[in-house]
C-alpha positions in Angstrom: -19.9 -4.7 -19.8 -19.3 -1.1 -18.7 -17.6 -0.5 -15.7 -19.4 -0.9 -12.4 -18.6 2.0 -9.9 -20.9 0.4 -7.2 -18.7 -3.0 -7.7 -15.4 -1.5 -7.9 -16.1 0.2 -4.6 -17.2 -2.9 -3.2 -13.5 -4.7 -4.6 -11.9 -1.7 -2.7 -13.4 -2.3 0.6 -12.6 -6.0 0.9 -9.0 -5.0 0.1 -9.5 -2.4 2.7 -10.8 -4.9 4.9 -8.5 -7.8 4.4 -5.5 -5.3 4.7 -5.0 -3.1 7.8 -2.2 -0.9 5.5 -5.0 0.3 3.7 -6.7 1.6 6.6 -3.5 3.0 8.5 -3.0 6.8 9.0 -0.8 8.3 11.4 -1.2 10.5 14.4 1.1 13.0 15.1 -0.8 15.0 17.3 1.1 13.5 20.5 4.3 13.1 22.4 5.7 10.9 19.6 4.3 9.4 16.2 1.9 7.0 16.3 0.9 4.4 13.3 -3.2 4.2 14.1 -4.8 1.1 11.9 -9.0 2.0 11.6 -11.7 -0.4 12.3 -13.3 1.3 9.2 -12.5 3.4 6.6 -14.2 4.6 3.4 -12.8 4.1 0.3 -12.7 7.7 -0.7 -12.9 6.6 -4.6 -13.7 9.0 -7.0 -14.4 8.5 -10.2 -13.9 11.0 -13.8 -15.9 10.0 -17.0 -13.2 10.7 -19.6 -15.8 9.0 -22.0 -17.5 11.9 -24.2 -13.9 13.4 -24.8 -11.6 11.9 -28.1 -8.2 10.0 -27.9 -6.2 13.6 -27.5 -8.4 15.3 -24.8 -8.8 11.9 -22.6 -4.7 12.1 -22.8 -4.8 15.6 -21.8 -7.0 15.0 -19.0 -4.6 11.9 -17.5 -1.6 14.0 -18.0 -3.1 17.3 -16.1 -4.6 14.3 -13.2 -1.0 13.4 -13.1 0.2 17.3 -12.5 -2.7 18.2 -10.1 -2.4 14.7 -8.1 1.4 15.3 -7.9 1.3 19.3 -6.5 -1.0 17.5 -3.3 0.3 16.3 -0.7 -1.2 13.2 0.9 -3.0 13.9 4.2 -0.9 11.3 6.4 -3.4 11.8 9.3 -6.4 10.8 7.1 -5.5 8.3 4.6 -2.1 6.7 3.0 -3.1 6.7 -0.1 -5.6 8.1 -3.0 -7.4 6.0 -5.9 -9.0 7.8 -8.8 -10.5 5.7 -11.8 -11.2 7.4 -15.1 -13.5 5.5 -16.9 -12.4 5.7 -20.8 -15.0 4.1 -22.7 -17.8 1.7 -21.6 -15.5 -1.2 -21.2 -12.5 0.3 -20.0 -10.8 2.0 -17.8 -7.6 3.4 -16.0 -7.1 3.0 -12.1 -4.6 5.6 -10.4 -2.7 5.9 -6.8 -1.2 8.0 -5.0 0.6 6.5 -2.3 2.4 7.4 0.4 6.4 5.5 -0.2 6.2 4.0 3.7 3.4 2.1 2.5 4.0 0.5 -0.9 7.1 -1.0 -2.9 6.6 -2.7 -6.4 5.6 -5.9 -5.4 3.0 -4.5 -3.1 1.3 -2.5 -6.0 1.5 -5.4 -8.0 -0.4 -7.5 -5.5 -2.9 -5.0 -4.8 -3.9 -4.4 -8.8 -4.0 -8.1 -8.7 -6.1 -8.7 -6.0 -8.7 -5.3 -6.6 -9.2 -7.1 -10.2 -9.4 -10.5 -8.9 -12.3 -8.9 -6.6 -13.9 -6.6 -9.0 -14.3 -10.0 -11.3 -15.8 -11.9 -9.3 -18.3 -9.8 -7.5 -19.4 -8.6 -11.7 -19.5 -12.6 -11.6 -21.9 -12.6 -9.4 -19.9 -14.3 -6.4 -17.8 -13.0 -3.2 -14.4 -12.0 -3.5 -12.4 -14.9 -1.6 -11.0 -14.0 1.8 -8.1 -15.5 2.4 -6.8 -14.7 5.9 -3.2 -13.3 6.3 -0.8 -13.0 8.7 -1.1 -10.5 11.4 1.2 -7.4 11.9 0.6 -8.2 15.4 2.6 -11.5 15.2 5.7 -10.1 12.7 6.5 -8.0 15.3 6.3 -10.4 18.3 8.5 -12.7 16.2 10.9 -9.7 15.4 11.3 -8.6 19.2 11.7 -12.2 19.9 15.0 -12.5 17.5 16.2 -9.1 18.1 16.3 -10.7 22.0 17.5 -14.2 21.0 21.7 -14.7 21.5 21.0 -17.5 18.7 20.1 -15.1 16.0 22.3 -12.2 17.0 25.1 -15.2 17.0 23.5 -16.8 13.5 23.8 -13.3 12.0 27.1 -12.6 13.7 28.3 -16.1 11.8 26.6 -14.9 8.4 28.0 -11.3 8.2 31.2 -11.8 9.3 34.3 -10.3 7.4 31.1 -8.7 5.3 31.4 -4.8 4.6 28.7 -2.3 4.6 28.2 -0.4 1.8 29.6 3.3 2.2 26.2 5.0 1.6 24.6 3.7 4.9 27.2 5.9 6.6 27.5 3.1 8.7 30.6 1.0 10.4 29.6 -2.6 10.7 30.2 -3.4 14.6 30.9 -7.2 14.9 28.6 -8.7 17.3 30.8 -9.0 20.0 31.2 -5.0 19.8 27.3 -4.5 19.7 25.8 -1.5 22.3 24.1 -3.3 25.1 
């Protein structure tokens, strides 16, 4: 079973599809910043066959990817993030990102390698990738605005911090609530 560049690219656009980060640039063309999520996007995935080189050269290859992939800066206006596979032998290969830090943290990355392979198996399976809907951005923020408004939380959190300390590296003061900025 060698590795399926047609398939793979079809496991990134569901991913791409099913998650507006991955199709989020930014536009700082204007008065202030603005976070722009695309209807489309392509996938952008390029592929290196590492497979006529031995152990030593593939190594070499990866290592130098790492060094050129590192001196590039990621294009914020045009994508968040770059995938490269390198296809090692006919049944294996190495995936690697570049990502921009405001999009990913561990568990992201984890999720995301789980869920490309979950896809990429299923479509070589023969079958659609499941599409299980998520929360929308859309509605975090609503509910965010909502407690950042509500005298309940502000008083929960008030309650729940109290006699708490910040740590000295915010270079921040904890204000108690009652002290808070209007």
């Amino acid at each position: 079973d060698a590795w399926d560049a047609q398939l793979f690219e079809q496991a990134l656009q569901h991913l791409m599809a099913m998650h507006p980060m991955l199709r989020t640039v930014f536009d700082f063309s204007g008065e202030r910043p603005l976070q722009l999520v695309l209807k489309h996007k392509a996938t952008d995935l390029k592929a290196i066959d590492l497979r006529h080189l031995d152990a030593t050269a593939k190594q070499s290859a990866l290592d130098q990817w790492v060094q050129d992939e590192r001196s590039k800066p990621l294009d914020v206006s045009s994508s968040l993030w770059r995938l490269t596979v390198h296809v090692l032998s006919e049944r294996s290969f190495i995936f690697g990102m570049f990502i921009h830090h405001s999009q990913w943290d561990g568990w992201s990355l984890e999720s995301f390698a789980t869920e490309l392979y979950a896809a990429y198996g299923s479509l070589r399976a023969g079958t659609a990738p499941k599409h299980r809907p998520l929360p929308s951005f859309n509605q975090y923020v609503a509910l965010e605005q909502s407690a950042l408004s509500s005298e309940a939380h502000r008083s929960y959190w008030g309650r729940k911090l109290e006699n708490t300390t910040v740590p000295w590296w915010t270079g921040c003061a904890r204000r108690s609530p009652s002290r808070r900025p209007a």
